[in-house]
C-alpha positions in Angstrom: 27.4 86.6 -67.5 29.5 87.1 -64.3 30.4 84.5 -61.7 31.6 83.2 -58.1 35.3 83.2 -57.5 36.7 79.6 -56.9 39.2 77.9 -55.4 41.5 77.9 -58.5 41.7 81.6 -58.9 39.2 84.4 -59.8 36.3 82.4 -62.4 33.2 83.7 -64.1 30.5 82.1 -66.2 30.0 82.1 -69.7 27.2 81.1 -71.9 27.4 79.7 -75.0 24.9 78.7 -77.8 22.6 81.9 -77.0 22.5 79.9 -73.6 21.5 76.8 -74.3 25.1 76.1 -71.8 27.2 77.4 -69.8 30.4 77.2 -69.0 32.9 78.1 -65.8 36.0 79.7 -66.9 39.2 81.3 -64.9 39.5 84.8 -65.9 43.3 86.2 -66.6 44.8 82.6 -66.6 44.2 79.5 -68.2 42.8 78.1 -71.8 39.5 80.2 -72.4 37.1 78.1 -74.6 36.7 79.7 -78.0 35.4 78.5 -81.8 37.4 75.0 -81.9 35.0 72.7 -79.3 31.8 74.4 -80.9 32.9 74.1 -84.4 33.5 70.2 -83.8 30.1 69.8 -81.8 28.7 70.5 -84.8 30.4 68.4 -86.6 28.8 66.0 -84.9 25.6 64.2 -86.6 22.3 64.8 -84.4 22.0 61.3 -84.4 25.2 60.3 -82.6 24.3 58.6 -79.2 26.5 56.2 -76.6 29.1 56.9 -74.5 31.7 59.3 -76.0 34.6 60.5 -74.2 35.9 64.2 -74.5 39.8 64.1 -74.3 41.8 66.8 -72.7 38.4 68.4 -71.9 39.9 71.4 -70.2 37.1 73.3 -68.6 34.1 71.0 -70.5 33.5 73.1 -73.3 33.1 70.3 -75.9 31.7 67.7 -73.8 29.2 70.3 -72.6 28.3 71.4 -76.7 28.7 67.4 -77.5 26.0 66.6 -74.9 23.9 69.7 -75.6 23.6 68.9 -79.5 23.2 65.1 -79.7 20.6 64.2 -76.9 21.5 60.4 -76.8 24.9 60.7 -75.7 26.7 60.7 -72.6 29.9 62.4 -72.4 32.7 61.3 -70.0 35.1 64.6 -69.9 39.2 63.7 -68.6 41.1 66.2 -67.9 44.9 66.2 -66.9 44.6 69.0 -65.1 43.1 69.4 -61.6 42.1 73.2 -61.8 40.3 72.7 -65.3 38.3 69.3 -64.3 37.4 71.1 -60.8 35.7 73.7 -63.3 34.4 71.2 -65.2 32.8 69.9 -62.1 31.3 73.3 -61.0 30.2 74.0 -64.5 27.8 70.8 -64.4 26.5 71.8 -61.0 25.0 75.1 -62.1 21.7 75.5 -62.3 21.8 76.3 -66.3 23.2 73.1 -67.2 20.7 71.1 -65.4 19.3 69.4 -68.2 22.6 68.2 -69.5 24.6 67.3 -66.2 22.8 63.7 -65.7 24.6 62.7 -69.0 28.0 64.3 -68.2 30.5 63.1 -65.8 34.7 64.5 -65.3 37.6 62.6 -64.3 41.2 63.6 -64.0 44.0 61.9 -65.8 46.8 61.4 -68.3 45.1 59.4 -71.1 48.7 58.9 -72.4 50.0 57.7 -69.0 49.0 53.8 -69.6 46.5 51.4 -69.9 46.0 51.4 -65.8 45.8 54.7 -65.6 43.1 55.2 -68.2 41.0 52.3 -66.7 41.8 54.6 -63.4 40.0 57.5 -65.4 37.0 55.2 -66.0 38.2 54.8 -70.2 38.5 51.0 -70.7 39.4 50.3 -74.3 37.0 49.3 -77.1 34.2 50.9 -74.5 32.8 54.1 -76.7 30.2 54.8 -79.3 32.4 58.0 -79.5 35.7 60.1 -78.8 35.5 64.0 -79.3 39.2 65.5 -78.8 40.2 69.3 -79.2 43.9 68.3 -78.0 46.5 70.2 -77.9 48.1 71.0 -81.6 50.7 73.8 -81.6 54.1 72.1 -83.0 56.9 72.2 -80.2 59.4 75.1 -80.7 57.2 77.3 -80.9 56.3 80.8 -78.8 55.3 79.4 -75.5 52.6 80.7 -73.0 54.3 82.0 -69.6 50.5 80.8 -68.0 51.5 76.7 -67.8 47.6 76.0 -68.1 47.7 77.9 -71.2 50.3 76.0 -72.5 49.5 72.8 -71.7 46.6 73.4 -73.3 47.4 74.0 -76.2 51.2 73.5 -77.4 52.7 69.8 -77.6 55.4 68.9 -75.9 57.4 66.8 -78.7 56.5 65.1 -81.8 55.4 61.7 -80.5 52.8 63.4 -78.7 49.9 63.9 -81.5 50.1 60.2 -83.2 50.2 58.8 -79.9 47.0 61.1 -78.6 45.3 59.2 -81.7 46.1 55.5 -81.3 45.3 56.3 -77.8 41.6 57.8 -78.8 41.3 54.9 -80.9 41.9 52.0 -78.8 38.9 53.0 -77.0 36.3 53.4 -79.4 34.4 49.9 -80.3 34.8 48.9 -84.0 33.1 51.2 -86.0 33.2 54.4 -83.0 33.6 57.6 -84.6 36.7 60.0 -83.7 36.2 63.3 -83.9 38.8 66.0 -83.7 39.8 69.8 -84.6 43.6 70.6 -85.3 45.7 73.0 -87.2 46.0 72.4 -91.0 49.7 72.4 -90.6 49.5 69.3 -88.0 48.1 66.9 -90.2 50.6 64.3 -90.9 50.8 63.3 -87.1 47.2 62.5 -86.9 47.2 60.4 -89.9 50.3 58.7 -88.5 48.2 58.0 -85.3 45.2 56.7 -87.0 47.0 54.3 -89.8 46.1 50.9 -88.8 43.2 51.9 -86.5 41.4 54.1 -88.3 39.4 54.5 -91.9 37.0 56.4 -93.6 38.6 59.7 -92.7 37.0 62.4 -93.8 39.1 66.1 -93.7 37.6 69.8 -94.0 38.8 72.7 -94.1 37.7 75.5 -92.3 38.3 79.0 -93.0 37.7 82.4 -91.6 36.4 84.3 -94.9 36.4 82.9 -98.4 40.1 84.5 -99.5 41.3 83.3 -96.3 43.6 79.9 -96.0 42.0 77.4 -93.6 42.7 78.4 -89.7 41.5 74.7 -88.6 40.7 71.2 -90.1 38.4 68.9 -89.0 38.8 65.2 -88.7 36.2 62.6 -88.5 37.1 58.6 -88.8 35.8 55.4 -87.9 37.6 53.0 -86.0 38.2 49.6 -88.5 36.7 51.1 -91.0 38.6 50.5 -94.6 36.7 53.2 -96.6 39.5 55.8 -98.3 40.2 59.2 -97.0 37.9 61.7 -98.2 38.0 65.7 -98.8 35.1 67.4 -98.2 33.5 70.4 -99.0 35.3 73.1 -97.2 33.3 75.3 -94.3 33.5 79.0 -94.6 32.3 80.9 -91.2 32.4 84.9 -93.1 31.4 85.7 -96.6 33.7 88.4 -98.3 31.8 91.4 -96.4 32.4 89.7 -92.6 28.6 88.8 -92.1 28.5 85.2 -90.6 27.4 82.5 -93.4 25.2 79.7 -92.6 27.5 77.6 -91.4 28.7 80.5 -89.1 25.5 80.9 -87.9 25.3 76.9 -86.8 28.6 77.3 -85.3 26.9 80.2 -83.2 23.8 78.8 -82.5 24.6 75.0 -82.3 22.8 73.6 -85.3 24.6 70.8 -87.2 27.1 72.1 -89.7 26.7 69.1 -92.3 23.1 68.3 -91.6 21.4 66.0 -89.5 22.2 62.8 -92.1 26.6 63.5 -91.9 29.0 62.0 -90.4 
């Protein structure tokens, strides 16, 4: 689908889920929304309902696919960014997103930044039913993006940054509030270091591309207080050996729950 210019450079209009949403995105600059929001939307269990927050919602991909599969929940998306929440703004304001825009709101600001300034972002802590993050995850020292929205989006800026993205997340669920996130495999250790203490029942997968493939993203689902031990579970494979989309690829495509309407 094309779209409008805006004020933050040259954007078009995407749809997603066979167009159940859509989505505002700058073209040629920026963090394009791709399979990581979508996979963990469907993560999610049908039944999920509240207020969730979506952290470092970029442009509102997942808070958009959070809202559109789980009908009882209302998604408050905060974005550090001005360009990506103004996006986020316009994207709940077109007319294909009617349906879901009354349970959608955006706010700008740095959820790490302090107490004051989360309250400032309208997150008070031990408020949500739910916190749904795709946060940045590439290790520092890495290959940088020149575009600074790109990288912002997506590589961390030292190693305090992911544990303290979790404890954050989870001082603002209410006891027993599910967190719900997609990383790298490889970045593990600092979101288990931001959830010890505050969060239990953790439940990893593993997500691959095609059966032979190692896992290209893991998600993670916890409770906050809960004292249940981590689990593994069954991994999620998107491409059987011939590249044709297995079922949970097609649920990934289309927006149906990836576990069933009785997980998480």
């Amino acid at each position: 689908m094309g779209g409008d210019g805006a004020a933050q450079g040259e954007a078009g209009v995407d749809a997603f889920w066979r167009g159940r949403f859509v989505l505002k995105q700058l073209r040629g600059r920026g963090h394009r929304a791709g399979l990581d929001p979508l996979l963990l939307a469907c993560a999610l269990p049908d039944w999920l309902s509240g207020r969730a927050a979506d952290l470092g919602a970029g442009a509102g991909a997942l808070g958009l696919a959070g809202a559109c599969r789980c009908a009882g929940l209302a998604v408050h998306m905060v974005e550090i960014e001005p360009d990506m929440a103004a996006l986020a703004r316009e994207s709940l304001a077109l007319a294909e997103n009617a349906a879901l825009a009354p349970r959608l709101t955006v706010a700008e600001g740095d959820i790490l930044a302090g107490r004051k300034a989360r309250e400032a972002a309208g997150l008070v802590d031990a408020s949500l039913d739910a916190v749904l993050t795709n946060p940045p995850f590439h290790p520092p020292g890495g290959r940088v993006s020149p575009d600074a929205l790109r990288a912002g989006a997506k590589s961390v800026p030292d190693a305090a940054f992911l544990p303290e993205w979790v404890r954050v997340s989870a001082s603002l669920l209410k006891h027993g509030g599910l967190f719900a996130c997609v990383v790298r495999p490889d970045v593990i250790r600092p979101i288990l270091d931001g959830a010890e203490g505050r969060l239990g029942g953790i439940e990893l997968v593993a997500v691959h591309s095609r059966p032979e493939k190692p896992a290209v993203r893991l998600l993670v689902l916890a409770r906050r207080g809960s004292r249940a031990p981590l689990a593994i579970r069954p991994a999620v494979t998107l491409q059987d050996e011939a590249g044709a989309p297995t079922q949970a690829g097609e649920a990934v495509a289309s927006g149906a729950p990836l576990f069933g309407a009785a997980a998480a």
